[in-house]
DSSP file (Angstrom, degrees, kcal/mol; ACC not computed):
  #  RESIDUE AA STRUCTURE BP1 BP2  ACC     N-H-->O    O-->H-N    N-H-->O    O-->H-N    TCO  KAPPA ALPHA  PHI   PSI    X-CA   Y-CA   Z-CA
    1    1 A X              0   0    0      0, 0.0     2,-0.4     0, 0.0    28,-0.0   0.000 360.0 360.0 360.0 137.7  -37.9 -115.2 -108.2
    2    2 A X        -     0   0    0      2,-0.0    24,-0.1     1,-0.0    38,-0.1  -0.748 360.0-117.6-101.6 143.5  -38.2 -119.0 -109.8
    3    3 A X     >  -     0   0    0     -2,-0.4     4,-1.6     1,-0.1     5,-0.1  -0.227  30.3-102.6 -69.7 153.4  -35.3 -119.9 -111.8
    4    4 A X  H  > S+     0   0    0      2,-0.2     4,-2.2     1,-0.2    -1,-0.1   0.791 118.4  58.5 -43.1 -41.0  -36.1 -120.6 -115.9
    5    5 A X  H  > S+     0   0    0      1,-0.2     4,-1.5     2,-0.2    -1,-0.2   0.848 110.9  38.0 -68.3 -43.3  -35.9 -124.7 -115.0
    6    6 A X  H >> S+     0   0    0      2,-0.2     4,-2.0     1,-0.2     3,-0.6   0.930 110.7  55.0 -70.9 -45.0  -38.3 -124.7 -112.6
    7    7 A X  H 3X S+     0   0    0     -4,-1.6     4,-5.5     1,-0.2    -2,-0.2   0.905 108.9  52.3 -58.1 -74.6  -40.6 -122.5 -114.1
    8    8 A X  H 3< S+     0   0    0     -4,-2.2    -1,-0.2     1,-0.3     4,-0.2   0.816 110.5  46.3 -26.7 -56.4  -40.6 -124.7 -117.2
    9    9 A X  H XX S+     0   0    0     -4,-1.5     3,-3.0    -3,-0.6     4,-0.9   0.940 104.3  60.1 -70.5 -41.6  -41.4 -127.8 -115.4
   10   10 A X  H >< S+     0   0    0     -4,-2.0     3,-3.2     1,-0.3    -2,-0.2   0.980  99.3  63.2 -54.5 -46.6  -44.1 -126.2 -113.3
   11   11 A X  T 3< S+     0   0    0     -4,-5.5    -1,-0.3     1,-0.2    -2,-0.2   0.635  96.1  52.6 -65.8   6.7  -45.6 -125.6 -116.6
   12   12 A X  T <4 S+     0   0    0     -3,-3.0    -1,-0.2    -4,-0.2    -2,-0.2   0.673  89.0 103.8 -74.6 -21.7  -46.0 -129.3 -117.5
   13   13 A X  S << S-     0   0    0     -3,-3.2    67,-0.2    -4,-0.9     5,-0.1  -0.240  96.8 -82.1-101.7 163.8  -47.8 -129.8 -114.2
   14   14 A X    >   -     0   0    0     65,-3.4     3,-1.4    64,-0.2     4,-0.4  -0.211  42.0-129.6 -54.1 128.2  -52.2 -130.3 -114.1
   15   15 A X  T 3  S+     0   0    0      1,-0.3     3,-0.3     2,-0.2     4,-0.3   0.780 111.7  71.3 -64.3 -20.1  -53.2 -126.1 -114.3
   16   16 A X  T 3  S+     0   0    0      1,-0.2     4,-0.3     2,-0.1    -1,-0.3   0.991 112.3  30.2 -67.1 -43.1  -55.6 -127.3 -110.8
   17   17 A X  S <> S+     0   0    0     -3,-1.4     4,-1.5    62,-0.2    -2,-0.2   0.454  93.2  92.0 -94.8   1.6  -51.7 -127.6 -109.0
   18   18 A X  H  > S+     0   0    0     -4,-0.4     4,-1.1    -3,-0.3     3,-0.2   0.859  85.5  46.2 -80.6 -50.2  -49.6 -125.2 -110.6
   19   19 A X  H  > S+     0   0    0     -4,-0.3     4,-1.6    -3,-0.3    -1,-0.2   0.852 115.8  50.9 -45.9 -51.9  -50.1 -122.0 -108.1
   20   20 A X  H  > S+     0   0    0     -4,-0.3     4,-2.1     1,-0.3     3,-0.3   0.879 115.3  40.9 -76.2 -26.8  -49.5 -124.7 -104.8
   21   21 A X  H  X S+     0   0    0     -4,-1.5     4,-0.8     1,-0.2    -1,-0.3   0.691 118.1  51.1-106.4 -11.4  -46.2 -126.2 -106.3
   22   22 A X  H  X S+     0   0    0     -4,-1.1     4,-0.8     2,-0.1    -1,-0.2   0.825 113.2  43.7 -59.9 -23.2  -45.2 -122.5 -107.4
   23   23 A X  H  X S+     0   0    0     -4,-1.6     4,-1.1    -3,-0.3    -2,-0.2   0.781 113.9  50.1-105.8 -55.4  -45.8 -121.4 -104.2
   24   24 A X  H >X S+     0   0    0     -4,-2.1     3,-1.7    -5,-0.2     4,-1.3   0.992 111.9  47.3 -37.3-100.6  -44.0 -124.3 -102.8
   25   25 A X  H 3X S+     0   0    0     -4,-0.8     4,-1.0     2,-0.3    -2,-0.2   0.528 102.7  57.8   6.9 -50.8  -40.9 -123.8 -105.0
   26   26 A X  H 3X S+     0   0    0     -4,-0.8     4,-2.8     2,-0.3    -1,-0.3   0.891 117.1  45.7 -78.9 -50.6  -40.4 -119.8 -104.4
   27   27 A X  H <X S+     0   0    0     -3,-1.7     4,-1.0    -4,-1.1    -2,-0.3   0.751 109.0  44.5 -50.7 -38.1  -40.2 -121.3 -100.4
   28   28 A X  H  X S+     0   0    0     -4,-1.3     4,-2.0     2,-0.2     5,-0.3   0.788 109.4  63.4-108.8 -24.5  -38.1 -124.0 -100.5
   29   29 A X  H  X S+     0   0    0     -4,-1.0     4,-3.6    -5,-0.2    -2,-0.2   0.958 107.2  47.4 -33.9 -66.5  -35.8 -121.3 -102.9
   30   30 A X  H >< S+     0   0    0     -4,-2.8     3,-1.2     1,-0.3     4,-0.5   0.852 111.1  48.6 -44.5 -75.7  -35.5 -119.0  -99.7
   31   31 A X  H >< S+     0   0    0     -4,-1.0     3,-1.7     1,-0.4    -1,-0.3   0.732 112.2  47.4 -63.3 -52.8  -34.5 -121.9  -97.3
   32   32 A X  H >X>S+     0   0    0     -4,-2.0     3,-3.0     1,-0.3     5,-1.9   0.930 106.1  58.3 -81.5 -26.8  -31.9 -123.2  -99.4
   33   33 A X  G X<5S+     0   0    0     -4,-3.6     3,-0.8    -3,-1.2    -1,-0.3   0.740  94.0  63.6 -65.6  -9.0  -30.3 -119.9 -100.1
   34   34 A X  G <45S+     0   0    0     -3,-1.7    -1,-0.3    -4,-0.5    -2,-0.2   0.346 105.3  50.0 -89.7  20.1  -29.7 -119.2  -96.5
   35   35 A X  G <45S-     0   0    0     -3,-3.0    -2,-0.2    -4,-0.1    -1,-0.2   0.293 123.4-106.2 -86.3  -5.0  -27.4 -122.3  -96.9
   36   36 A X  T <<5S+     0   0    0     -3,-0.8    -3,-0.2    -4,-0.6    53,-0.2   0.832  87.9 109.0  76.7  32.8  -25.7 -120.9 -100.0
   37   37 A X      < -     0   0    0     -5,-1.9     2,-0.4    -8,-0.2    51,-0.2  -0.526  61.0-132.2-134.4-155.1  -27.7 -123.5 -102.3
   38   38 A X        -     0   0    0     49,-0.4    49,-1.6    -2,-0.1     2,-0.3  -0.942   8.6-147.7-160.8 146.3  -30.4 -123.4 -104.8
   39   39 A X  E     +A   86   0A   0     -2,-0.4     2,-0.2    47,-0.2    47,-0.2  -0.993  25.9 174.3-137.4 133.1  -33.5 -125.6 -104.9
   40   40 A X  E     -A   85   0A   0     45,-3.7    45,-0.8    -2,-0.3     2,-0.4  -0.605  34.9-122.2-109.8-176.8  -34.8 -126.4 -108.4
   41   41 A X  E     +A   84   0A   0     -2,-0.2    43,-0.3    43,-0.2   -32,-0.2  -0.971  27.4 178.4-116.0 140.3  -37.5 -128.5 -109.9
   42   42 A X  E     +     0   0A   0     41,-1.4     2,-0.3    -2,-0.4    42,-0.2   0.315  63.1  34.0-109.3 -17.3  -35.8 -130.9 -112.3
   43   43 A X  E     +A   83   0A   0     40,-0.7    40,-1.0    -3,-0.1    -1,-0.2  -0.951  51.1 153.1-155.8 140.2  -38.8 -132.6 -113.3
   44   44 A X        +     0   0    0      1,-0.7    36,-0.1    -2,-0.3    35,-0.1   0.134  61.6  12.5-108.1-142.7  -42.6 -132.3 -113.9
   45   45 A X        -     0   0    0    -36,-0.5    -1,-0.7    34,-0.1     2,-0.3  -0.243  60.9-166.2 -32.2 134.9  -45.2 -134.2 -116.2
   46   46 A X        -     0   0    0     -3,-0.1    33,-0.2    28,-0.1     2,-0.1  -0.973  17.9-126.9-139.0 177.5  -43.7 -137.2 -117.5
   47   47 A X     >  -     0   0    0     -2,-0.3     4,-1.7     1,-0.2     3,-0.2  -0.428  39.5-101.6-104.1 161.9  -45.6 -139.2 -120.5
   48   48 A X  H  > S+     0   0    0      1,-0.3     4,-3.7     2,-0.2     5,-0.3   0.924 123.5  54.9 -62.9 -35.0  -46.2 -143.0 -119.6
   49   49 A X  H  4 S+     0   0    0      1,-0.2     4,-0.5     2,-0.2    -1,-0.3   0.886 104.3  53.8 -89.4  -9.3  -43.0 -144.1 -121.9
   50   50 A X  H  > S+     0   0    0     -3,-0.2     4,-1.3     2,-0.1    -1,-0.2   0.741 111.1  46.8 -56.0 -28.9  -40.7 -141.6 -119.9
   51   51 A X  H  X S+     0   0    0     -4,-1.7     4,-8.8    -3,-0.3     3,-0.2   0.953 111.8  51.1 -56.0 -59.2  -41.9 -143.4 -117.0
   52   52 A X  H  X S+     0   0    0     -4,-3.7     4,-2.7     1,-0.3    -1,-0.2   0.814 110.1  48.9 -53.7 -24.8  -41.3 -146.9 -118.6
   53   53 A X  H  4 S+     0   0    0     -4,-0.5    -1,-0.3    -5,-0.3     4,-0.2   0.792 107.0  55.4 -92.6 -29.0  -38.1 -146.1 -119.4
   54   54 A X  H >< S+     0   0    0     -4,-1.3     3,-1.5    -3,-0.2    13,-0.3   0.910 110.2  50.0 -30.5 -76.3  -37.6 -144.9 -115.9
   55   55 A X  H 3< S+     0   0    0     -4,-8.8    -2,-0.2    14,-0.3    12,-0.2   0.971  99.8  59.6 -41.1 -61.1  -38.7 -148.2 -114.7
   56   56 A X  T >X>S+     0   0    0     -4,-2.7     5,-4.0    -5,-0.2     3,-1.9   0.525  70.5 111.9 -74.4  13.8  -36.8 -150.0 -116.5
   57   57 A X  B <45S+d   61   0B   0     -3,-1.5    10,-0.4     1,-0.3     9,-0.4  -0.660  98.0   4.6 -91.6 120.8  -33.3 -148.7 -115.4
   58   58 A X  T 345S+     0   0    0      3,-2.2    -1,-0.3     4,-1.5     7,-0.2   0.485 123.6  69.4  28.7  51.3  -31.8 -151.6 -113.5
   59   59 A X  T <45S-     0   0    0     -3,-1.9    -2,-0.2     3,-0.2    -3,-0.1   0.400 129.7 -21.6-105.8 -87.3  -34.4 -153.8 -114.1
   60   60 A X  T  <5S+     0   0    0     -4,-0.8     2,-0.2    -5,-0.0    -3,-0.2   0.880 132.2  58.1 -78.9 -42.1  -33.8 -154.5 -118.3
   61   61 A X  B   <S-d   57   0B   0     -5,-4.0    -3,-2.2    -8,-0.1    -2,-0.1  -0.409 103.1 -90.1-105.3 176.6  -32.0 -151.5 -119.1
   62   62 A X  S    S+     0   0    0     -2,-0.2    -4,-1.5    -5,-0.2    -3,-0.2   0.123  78.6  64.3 -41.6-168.6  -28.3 -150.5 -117.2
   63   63 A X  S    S-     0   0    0     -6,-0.2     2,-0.3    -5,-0.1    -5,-0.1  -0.003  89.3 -61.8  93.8 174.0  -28.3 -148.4 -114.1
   64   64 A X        -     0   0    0     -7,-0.1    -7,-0.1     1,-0.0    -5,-0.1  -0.779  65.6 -91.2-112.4 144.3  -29.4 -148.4 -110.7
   65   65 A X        +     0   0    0     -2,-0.3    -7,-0.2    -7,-0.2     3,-0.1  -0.442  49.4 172.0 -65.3 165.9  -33.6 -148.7 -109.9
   66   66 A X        +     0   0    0     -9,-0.4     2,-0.2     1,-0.3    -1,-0.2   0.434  58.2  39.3-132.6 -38.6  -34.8 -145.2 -109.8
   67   67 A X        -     0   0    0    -10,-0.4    -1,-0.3   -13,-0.3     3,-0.0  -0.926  45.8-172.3-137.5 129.8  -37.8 -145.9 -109.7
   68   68 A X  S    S+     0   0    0     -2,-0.2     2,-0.7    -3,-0.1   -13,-0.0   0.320  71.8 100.7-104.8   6.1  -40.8 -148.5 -108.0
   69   69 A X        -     0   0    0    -18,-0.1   -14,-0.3     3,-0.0     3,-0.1  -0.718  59.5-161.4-110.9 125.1  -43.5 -147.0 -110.2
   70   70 A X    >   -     0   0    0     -2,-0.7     3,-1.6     1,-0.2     2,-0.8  -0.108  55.7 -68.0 -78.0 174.2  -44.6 -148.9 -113.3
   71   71 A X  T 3  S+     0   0    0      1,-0.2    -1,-0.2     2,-0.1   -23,-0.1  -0.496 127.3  23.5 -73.4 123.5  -46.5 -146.2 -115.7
   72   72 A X  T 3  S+     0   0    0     -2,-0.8    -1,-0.2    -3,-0.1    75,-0.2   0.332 107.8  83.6 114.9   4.1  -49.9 -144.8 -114.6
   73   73 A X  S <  S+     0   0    0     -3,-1.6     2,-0.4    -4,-0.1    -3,-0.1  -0.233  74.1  81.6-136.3  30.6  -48.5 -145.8 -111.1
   74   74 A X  S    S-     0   0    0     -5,-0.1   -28,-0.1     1,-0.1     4,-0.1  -0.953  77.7-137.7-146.9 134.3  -46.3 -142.1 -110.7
   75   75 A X  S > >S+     0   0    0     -2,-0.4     5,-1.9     2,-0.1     3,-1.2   0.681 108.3  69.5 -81.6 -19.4  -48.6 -139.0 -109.6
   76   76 A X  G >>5S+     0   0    0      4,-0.2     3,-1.7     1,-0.2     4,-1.2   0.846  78.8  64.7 -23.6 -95.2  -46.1 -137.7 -112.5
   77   77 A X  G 345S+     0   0    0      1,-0.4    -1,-0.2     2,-0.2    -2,-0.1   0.397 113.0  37.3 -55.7 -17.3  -47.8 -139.6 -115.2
   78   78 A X  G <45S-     0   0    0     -3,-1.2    -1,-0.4    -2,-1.0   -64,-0.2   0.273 117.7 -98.1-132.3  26.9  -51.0 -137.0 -114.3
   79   79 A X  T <45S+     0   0    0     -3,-1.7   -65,-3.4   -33,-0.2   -62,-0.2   0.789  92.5 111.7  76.7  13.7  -49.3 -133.6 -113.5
   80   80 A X     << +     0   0    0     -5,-1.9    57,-2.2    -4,-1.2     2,-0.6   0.109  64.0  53.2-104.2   5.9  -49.4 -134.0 -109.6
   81   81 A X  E     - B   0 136A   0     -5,-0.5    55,-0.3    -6,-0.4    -2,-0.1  -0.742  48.4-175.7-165.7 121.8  -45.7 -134.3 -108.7
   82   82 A X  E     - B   0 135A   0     53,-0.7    53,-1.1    -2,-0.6     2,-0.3  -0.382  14.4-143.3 -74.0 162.5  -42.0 -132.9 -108.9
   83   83 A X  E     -AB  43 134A   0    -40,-1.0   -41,-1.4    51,-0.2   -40,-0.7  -0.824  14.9-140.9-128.7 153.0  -39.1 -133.6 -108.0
   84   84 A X  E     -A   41   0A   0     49,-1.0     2,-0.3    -2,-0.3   -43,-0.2   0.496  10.0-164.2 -85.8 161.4  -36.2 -131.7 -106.8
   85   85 A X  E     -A   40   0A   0    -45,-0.8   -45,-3.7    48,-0.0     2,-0.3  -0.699  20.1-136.1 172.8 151.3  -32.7 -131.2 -106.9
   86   86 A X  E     -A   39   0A   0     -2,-0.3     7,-3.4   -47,-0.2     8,-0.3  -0.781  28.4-163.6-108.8 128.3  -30.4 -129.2 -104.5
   87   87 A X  E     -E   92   0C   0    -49,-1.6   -49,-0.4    -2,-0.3     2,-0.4  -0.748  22.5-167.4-116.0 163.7  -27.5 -126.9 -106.4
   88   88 A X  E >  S-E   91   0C   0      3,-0.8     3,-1.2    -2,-0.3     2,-0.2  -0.857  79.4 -53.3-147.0 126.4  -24.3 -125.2 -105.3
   89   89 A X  T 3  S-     0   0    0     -2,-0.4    -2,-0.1     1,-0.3     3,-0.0  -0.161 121.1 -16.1  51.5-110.0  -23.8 -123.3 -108.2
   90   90 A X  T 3  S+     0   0    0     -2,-0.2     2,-0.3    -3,-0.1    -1,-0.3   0.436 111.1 108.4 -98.8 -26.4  -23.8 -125.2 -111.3
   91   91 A X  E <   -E   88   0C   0     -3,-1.2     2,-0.8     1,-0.1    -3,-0.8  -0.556  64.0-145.1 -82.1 130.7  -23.3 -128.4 -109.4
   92   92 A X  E     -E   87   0C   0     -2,-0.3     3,-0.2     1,-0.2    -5,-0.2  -0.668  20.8-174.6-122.1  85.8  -26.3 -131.0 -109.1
   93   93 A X  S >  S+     0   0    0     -7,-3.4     3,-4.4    -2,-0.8    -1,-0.2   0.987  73.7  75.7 -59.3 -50.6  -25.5 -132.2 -105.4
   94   94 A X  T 3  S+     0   0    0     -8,-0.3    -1,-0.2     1,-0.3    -7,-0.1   0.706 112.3  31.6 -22.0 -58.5  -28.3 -135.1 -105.3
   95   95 A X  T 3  S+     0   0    0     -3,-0.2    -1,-0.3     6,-0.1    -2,-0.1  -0.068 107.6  89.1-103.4  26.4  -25.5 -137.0 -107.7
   96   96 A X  S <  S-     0   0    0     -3,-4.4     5,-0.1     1,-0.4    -3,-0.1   0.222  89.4 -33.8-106.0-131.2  -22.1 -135.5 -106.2
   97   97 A X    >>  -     0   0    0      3,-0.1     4,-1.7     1,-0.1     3,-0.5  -0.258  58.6-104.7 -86.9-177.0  -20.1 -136.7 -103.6
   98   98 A X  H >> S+     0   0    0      1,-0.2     3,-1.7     2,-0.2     4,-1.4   0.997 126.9  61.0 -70.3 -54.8  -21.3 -138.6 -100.3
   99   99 A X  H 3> S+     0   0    0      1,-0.3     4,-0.9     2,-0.2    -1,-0.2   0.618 112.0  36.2 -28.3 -36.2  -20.5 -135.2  -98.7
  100  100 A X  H <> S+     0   0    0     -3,-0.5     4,-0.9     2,-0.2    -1,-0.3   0.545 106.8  58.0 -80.8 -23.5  -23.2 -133.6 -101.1
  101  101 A X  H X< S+     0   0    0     -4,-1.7     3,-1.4    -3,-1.7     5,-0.3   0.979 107.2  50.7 -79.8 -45.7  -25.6 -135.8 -101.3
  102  102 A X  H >X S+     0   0    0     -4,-1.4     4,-1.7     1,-0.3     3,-1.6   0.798 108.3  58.2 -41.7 -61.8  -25.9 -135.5  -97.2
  103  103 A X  H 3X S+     0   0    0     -4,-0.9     4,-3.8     1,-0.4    -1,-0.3   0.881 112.6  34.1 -17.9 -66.7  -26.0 -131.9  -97.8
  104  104 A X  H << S+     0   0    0     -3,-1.4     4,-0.5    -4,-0.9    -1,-0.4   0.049 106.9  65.3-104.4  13.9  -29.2 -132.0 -100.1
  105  105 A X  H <> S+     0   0    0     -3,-1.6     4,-1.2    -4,-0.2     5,-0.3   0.483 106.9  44.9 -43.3 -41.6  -30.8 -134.8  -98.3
  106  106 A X  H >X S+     0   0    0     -4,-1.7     4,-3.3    -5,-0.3     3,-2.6   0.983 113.2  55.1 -47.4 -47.1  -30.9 -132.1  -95.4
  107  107 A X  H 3X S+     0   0    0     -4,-3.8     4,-0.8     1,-0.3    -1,-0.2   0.866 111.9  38.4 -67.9 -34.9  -32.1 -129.7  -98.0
  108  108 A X  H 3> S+     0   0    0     -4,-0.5     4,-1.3     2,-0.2    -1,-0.3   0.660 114.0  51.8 -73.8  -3.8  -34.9 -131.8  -99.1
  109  109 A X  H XX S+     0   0    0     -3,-2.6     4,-1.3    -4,-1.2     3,-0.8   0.859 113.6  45.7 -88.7 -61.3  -35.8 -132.9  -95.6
  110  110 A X  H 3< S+     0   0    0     -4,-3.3    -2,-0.2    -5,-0.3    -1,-0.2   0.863 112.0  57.3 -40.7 -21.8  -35.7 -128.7  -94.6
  111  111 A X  H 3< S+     0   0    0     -4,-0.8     4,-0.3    -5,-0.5    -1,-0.2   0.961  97.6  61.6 -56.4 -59.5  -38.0 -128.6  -98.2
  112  112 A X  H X< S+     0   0    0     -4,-1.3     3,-0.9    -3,-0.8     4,-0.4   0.670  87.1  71.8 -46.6 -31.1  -40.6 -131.2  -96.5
  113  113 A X  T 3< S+     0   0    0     -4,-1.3     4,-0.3     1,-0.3    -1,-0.3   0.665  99.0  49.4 -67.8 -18.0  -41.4 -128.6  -93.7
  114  114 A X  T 3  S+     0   0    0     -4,-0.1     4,-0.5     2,-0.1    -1,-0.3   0.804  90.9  84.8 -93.5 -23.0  -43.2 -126.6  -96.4
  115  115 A X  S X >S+     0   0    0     -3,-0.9     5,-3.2    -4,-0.3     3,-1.6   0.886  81.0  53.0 -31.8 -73.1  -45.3 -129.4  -97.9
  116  116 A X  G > 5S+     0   0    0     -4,-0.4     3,-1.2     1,-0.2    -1,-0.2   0.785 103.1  64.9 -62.3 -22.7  -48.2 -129.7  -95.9
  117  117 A X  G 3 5S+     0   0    0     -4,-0.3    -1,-0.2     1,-0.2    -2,-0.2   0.727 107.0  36.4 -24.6 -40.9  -48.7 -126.1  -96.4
  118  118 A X  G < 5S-     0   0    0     -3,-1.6    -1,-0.2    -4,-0.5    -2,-0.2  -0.061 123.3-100.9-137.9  26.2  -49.2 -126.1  -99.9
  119  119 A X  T < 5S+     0   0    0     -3,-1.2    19,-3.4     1,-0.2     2,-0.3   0.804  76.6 131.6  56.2  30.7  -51.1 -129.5  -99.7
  120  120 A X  E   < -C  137   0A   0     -5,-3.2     2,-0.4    17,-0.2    17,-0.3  -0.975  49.5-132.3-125.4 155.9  -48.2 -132.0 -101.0
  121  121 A X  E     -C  136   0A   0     15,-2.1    15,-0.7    16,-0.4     2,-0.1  -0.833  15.6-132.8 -94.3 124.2  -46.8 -135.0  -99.9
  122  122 A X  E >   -C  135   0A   0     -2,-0.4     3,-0.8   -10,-0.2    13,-0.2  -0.336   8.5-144.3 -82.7 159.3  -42.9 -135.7  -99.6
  123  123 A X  G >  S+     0   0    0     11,-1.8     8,-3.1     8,-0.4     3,-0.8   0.394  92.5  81.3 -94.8   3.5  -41.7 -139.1 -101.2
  124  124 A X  G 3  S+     0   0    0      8,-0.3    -1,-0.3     7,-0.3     8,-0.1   0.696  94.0  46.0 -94.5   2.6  -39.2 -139.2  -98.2
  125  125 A X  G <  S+     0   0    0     -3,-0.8     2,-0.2     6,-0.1    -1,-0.2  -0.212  83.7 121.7-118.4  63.1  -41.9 -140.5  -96.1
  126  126 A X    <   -     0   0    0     -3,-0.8     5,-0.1     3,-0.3    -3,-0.0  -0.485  60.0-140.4-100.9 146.5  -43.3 -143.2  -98.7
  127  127 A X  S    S+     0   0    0     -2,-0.2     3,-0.1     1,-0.1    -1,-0.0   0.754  97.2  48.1 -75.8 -34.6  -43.1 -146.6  -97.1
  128  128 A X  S    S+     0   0    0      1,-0.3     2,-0.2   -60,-0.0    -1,-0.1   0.520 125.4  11.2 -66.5 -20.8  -41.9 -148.4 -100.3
  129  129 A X        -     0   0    0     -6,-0.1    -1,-0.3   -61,-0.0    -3,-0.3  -0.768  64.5-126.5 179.5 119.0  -39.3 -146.0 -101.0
  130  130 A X        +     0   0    0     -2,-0.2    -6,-0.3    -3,-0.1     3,-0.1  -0.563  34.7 174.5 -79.5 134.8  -37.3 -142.9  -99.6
  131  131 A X    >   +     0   0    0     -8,-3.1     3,-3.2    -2,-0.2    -8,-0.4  -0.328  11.1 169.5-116.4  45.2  -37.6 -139.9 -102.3
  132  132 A X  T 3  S+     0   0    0      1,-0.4    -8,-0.3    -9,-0.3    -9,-0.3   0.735  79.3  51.9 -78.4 -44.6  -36.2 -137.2 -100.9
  133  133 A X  T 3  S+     0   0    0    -10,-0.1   -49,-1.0   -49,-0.1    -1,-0.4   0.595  95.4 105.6 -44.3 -19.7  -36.4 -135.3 -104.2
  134  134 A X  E <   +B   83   0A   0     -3,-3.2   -11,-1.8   -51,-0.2     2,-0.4  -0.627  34.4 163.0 -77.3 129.7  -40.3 -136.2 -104.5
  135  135 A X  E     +BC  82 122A   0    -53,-1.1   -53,-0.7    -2,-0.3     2,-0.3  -0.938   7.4 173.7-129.2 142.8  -43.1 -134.0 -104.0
  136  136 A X  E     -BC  81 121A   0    -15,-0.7   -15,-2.1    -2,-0.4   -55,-0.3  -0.999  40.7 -94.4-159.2 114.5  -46.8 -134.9 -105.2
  137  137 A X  E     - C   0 120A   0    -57,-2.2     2,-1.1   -17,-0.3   -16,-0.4  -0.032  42.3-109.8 -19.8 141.5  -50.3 -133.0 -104.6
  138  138 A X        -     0   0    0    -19,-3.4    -1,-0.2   -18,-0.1   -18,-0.1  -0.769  53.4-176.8 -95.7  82.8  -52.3 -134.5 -101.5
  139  139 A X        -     0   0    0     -2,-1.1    18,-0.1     2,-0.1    19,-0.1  -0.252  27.8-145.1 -70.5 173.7  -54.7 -135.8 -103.9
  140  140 A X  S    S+     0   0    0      2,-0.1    -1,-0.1    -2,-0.1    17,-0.1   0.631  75.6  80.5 -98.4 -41.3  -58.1 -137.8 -102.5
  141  141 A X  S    S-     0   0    0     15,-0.1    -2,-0.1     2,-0.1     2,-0.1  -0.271  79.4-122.7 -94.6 162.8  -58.3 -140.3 -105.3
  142  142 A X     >  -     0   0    0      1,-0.0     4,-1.9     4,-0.0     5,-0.2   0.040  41.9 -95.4 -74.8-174.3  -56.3 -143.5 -105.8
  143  143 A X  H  > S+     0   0    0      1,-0.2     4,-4.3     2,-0.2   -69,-0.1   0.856 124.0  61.7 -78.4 -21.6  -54.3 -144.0 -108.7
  144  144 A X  H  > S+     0   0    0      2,-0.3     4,-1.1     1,-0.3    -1,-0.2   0.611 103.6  46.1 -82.0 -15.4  -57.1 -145.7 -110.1
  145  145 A X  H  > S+     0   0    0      2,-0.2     4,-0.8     3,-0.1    -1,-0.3   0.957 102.7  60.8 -72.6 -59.7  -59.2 -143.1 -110.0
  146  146 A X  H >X S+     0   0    0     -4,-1.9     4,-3.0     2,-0.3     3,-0.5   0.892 101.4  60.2 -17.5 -67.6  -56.9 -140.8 -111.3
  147  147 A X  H >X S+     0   0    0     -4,-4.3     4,-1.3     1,-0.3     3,-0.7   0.900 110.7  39.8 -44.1 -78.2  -56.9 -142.9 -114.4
  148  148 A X  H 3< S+     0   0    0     -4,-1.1    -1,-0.3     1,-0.2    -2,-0.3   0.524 107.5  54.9 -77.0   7.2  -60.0 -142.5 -114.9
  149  149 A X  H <X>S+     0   0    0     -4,-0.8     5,-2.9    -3,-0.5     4,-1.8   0.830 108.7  54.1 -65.7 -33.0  -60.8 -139.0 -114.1
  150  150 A X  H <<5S+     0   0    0     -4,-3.0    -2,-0.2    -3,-0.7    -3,-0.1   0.762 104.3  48.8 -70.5 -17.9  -58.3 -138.0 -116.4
  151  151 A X  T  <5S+     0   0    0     -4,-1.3    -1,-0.3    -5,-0.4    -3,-0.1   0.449 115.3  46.9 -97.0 -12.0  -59.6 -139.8 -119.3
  152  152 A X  T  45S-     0   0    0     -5,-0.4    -2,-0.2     2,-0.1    -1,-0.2   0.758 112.9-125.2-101.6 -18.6  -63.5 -138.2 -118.3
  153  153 A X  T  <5 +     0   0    0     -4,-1.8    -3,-0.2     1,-0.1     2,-0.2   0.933  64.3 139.4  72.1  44.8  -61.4 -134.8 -118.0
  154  154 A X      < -     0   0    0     -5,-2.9     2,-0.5    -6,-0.0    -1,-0.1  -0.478  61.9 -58.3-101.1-167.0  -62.8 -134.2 -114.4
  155  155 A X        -     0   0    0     -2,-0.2    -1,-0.0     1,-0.1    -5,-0.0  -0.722  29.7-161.2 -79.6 123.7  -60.7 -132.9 -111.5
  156  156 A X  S    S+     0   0    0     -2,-0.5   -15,-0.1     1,-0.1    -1,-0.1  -0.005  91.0  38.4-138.6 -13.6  -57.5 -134.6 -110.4
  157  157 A X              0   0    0    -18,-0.1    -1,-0.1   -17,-0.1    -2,-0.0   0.357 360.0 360.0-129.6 -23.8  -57.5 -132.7 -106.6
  158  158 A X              0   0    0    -18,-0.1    -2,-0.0   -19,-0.1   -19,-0.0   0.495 360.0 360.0  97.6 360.0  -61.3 -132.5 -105.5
């Protein structure tokens, strides 16, 4: 069964991806319950000015970078990509102690084994940036494409 949070977020995401990253999601659920954990999705779609705002945490605004992708430049921004977080309960290890995050790095790596399955790519084996939380459709097109398919209202996966 997928938890209310996830559920929610899956509904932001482009209706062509929604089945692979349920599908995904219900899997990576199992695996972390035979730890005692919980895998959610914490995030879907986000609009170019959630992005910006993304960006700009430790750049302009306070914080630690979060983020290398400027807006239009996130397989978010078009309804291709999640990301994760690993639970013990109520508690959101990705941002608990060094003892938890090590936990839920495992959990996302043990997540990644499911990817190519269900035709996404994990952001912990991005060359610009480890993501362990990330997962994104294995689209064909560039981003630049993406921009403009979405604006002609073609297909976003092939």
């Amino acid at each position: 069964m997928i938890d209310e949070r996830s559920a929610k977020h899956i509904e932001t995401l482009s209706p062509e991806v929604k089945d692979a990253f349920m599908n995904f999601i219900i899997e990576a659920k199992e695996l972390a319950a035979k730890e005692g954990l919980d895998y959610k999705i914490i995030c879907g779609t986000r609009s170019w000015e959630q992005q910006e705002a993304l960006y700009a945490k430790g750049r302009t605004a306070p914080g630690p970078k979060v983020t290398n992708a400027k807006p239009g430049s996130s397989m978010h921004n078009f309804g291709l990509a999640i990301d994760c977080g690993v639970f013990k309960g109520k508690v959101y290890m990705d941002d608990s102690t060094p003892a938890d995050k090590k936990i839920a790095d495992m959990m996302h790596k043990q997540a990644s084994t499911l990817a190519a399955k269900h035709k996404l790519r994990w952001g912990g084996n991005f060359k610009s940036i480890y993501d362990a939380p990330h997962f994104e459709y294995n689209t064909p097109y560039t981003l630049a494409d993406l921009c403009v398919r979405k604006e002609k209202g073609q297909s976003l996966i092939a």
